[in-house]
LUMBA-523154 format. One line per 4 residues: number of its first residue (from 1); their letters; for each residue x, z, y of N, C-alpha, C. Coordinates in Angstrom, 1 decimal. Each point is the difference from the previous one (the first is absolute). Example, Ala and Ser with C-alpha at 12.3 -4.5 7.8 and 13.67 -1.06 7.14 Angstrom:
# residues 2
1> AS> 13.2,7.8,-5.7,-0.9,0.0,1.2,0.9,0.0,1.2; -0.4,-0.7,1.1,0.9,0.0,1.1,-0.8,0.8,1.1
# end
This chain:
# residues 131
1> XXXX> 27.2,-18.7,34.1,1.0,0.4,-1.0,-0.7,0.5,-1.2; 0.3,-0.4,-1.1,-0.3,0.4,-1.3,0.4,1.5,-0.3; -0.6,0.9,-0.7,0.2,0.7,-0.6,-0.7,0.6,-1.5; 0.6,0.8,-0.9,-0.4,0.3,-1.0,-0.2,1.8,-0.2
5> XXXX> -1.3,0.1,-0.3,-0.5,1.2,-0.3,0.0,0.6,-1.1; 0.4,1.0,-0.7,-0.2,0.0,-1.4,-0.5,1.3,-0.2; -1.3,0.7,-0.5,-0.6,0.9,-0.2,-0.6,0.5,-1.9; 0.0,1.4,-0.2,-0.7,0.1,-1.3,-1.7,0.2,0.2
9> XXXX> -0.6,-0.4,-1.0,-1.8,0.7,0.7,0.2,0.6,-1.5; -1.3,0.9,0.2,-0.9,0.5,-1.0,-1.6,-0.6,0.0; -0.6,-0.4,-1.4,-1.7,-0.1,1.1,-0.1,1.2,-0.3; -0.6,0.2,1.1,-1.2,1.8,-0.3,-1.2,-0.4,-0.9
13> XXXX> -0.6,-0.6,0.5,-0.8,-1.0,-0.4,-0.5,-1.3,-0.8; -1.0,-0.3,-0.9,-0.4,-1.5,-0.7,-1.2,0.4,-0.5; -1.4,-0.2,0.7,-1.1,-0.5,-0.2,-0.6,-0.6,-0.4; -0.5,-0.5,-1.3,-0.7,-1.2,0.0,-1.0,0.1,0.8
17> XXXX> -0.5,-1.1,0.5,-1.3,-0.3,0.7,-0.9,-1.0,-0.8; -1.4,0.3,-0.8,-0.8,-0.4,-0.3,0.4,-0.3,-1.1; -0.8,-0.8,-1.1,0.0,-0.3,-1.3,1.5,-1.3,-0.3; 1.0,-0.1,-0.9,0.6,-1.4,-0.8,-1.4,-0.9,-0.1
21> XXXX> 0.5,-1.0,0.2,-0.7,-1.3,-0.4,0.6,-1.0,-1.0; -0.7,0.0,-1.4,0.9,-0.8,-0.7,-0.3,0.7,-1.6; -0.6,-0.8,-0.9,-0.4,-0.1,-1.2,1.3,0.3,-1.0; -0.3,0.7,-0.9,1.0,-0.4,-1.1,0.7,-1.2,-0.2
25> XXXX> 1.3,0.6,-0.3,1.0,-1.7,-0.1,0.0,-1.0,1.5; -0.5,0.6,1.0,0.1,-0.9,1.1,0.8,1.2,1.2; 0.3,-1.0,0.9,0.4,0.6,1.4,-0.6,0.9,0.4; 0.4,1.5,0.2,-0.3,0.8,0.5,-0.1,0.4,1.8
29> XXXX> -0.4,-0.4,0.8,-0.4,0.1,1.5,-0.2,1.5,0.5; 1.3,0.5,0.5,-0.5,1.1,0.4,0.4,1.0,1.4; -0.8,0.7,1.1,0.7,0.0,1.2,0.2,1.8,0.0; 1.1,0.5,1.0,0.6,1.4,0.1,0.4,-0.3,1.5
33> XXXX> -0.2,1.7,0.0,0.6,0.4,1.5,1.1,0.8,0.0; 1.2,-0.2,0.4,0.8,1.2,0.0,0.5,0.4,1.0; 0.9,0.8,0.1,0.4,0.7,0.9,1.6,0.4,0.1; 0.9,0.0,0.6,1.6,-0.1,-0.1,0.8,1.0,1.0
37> XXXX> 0.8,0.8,-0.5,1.2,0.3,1.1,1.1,-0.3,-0.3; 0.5,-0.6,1.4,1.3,-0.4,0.2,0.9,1.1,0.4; 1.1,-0.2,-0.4,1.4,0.8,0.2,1.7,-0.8,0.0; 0.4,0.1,1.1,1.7,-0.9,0.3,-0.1,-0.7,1.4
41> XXXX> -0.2,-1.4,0.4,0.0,-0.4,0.7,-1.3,-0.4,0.4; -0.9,-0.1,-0.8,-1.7,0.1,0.5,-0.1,1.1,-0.2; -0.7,1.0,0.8,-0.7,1.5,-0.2,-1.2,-0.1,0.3; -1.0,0.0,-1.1,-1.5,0.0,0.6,-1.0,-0.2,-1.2
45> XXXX> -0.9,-0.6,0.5,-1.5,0.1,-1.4,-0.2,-1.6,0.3; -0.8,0.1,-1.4,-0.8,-1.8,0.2,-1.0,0.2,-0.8; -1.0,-0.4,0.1,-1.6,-1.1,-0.8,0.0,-0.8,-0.5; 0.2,-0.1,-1.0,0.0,-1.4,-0.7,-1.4,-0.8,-0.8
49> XXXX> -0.3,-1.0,0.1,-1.6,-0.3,-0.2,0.9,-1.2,-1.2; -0.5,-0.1,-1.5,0.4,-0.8,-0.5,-1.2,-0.4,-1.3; 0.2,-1.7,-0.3,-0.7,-0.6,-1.5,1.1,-0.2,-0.6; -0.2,0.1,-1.5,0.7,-0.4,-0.7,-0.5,-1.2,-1.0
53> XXXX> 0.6,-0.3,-1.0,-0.7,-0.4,-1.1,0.8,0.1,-0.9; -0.2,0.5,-0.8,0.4,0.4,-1.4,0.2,-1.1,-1.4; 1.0,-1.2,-0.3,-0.8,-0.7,-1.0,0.2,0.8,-1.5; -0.4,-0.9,-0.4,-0.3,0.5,-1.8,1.6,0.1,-0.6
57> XXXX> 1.2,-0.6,0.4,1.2,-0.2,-0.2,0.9,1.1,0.5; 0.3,0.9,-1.3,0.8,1.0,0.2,1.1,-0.4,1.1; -0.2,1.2,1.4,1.2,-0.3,1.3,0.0,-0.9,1.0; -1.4,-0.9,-0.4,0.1,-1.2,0.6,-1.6,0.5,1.0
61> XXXX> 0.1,0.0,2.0,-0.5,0.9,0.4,-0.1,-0.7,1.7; -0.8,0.4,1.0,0.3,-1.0,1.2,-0.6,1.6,1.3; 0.2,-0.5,0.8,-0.5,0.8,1.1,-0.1,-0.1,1.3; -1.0,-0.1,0.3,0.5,0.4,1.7,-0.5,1.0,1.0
65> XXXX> 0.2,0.0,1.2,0.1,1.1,0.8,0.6,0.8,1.1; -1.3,0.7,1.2,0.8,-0.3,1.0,0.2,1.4,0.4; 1.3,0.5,0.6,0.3,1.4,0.5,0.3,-0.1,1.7; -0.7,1.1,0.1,0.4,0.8,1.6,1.0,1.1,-0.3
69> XXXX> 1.3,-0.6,0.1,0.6,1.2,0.1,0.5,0.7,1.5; -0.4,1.0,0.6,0.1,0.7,0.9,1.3,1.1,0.0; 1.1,-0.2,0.7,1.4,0.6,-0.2,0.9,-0.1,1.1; 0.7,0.6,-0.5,1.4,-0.8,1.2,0.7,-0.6,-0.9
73> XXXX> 0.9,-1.2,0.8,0.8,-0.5,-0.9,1.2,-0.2,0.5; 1.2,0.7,0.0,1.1,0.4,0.6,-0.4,0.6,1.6; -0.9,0.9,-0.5,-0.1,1.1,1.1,-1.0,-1.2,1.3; -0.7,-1.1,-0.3,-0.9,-0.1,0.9,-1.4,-0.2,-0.8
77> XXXX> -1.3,0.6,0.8,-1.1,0.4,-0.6,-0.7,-0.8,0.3; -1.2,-0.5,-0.8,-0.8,-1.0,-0.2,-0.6,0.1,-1.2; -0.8,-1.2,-0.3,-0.9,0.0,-1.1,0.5,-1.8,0.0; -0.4,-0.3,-1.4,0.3,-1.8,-0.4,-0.9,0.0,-1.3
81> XXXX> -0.4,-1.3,-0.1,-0.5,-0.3,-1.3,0.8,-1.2,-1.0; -0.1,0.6,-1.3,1.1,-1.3,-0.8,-1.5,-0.7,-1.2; 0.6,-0.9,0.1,-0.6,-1.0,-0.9,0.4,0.3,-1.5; -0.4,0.3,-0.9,0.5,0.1,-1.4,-0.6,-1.4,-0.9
85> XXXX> 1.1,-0.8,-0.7,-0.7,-0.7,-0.9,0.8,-0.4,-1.3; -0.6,0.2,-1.1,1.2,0.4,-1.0,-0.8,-0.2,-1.3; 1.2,-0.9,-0.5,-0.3,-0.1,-1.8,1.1,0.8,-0.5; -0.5,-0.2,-2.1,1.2,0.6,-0.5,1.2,-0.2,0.2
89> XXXX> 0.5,-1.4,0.6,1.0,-1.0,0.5,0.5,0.3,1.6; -0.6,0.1,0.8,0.1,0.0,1.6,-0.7,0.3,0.3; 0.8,1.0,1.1,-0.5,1.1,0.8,0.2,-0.6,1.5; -1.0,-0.2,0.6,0.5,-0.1,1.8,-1.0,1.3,0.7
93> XXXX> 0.7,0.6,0.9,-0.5,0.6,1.5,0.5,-0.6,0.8; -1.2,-0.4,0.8,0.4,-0.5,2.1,-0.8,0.9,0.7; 0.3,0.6,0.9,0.0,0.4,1.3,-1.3,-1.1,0.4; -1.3,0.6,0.4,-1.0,-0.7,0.3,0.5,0.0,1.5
97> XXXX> -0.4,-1.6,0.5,0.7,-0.4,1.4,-0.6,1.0,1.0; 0.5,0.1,1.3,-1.0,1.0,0.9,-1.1,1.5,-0.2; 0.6,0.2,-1.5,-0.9,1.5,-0.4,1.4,1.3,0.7; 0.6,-0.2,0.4,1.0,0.9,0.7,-0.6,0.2,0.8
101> XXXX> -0.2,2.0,0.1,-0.2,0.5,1.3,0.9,1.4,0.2; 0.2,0.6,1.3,0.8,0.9,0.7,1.4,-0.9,-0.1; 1.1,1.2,0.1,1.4,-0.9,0.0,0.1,-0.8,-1.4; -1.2,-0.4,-0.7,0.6,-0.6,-1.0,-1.0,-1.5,0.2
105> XXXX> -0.5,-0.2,1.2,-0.5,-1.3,0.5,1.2,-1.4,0.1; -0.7,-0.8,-0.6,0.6,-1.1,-0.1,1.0,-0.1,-1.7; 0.3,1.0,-0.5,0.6,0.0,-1.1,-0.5,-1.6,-1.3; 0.7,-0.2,0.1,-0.2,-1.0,-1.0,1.1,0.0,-1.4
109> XXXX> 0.0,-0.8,-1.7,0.8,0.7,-0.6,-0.6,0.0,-1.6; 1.0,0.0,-0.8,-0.7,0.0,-1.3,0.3,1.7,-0.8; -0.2,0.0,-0.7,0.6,1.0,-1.1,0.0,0.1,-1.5; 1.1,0.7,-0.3,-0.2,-0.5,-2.1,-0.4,1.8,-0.4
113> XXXX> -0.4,0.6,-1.3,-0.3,1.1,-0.2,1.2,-0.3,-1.4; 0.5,1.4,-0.7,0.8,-0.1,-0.7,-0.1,1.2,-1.0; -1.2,-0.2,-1.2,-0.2,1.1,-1.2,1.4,0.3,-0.3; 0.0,1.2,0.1,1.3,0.9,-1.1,-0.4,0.7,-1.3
117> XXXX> 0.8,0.1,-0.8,0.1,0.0,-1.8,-0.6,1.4,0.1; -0.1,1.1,1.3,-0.3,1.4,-0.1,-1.6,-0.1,0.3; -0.5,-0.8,0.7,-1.3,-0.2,0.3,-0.2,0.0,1.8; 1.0,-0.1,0.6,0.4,0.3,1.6,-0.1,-1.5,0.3
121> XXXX> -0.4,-0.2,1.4,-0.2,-1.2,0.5,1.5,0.2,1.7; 0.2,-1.4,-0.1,0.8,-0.5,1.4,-0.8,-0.9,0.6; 0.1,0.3,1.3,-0.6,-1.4,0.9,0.6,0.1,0.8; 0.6,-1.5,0.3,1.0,-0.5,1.3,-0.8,-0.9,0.5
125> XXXX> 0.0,-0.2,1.2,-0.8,-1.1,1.0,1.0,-0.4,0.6; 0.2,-1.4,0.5,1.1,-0.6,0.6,-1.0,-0.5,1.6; 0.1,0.5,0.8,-0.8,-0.3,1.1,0.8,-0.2,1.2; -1.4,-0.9,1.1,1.2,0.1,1.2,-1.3,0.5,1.2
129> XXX> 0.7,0.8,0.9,-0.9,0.2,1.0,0.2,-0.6,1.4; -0.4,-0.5,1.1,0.5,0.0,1.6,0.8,0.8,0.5; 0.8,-0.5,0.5,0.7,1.0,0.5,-0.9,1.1,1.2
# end
């Protein structure tokens, strides 16, 4: 059975890790660690390990990156990891296959993230678990 999660985060956290790579006027290459709490129907923290690249073209931007978020999600506990991969155009998260563990094993599932005009983030995951 399908279901839909919809949570706010904060990061606590955004690290760069190590030097940008990338010359004047060129693609900027660069990686960060952060760190997240969830609140609503996810409750919990996540890791996030991400590259970016930066082009020369004001707004125009790519990413990717993988999170462990560790939570409950409608009150069952576990840890999952999502796939992030995203231009200035499209955004996808999947549910990395078989990274579910505790009651949140087997979970499989995408999710969208949703900037607000105040600076607050939404994230809904549409996932399904075993019964």
């Amino acid at each position: 059975m399908s279901r839909r999660a919809t949570a706010s985060f904060v990061i606590e956290s955004f690290d760069a890790v190590g030097q940008p790579d990338g010359a004047e006027g060129e693609t900027v290459i660069a990686s960060a660690l952060l760190s997240k709490v969830f609140s609503g129907d996810v409750e919990g923290t996540s890791l996030l390990r991400m590259v970016s690249a930066q082009t020369p073209v004001e707004g125009s931007a790519a990413y990717v990156a993988v999170e462990r978020i560790t939570a409950s999600v409608h009150g069952r506990k576990g840890s999952f990891v999502l796939l992030h991969t995203a231009t200035y155009t499209e955004t996808r998260w999947q549910v990395v296959a078989d990274s579910g563990t505790g009651e949140l094993t087997g979970i499989t599932g995408t999710a969208v993230l949703e900037r607000h005009d105040d600076g607050s983030h939404t994230f809904t995951l549409d996932y399904d678990l075993p019964s």
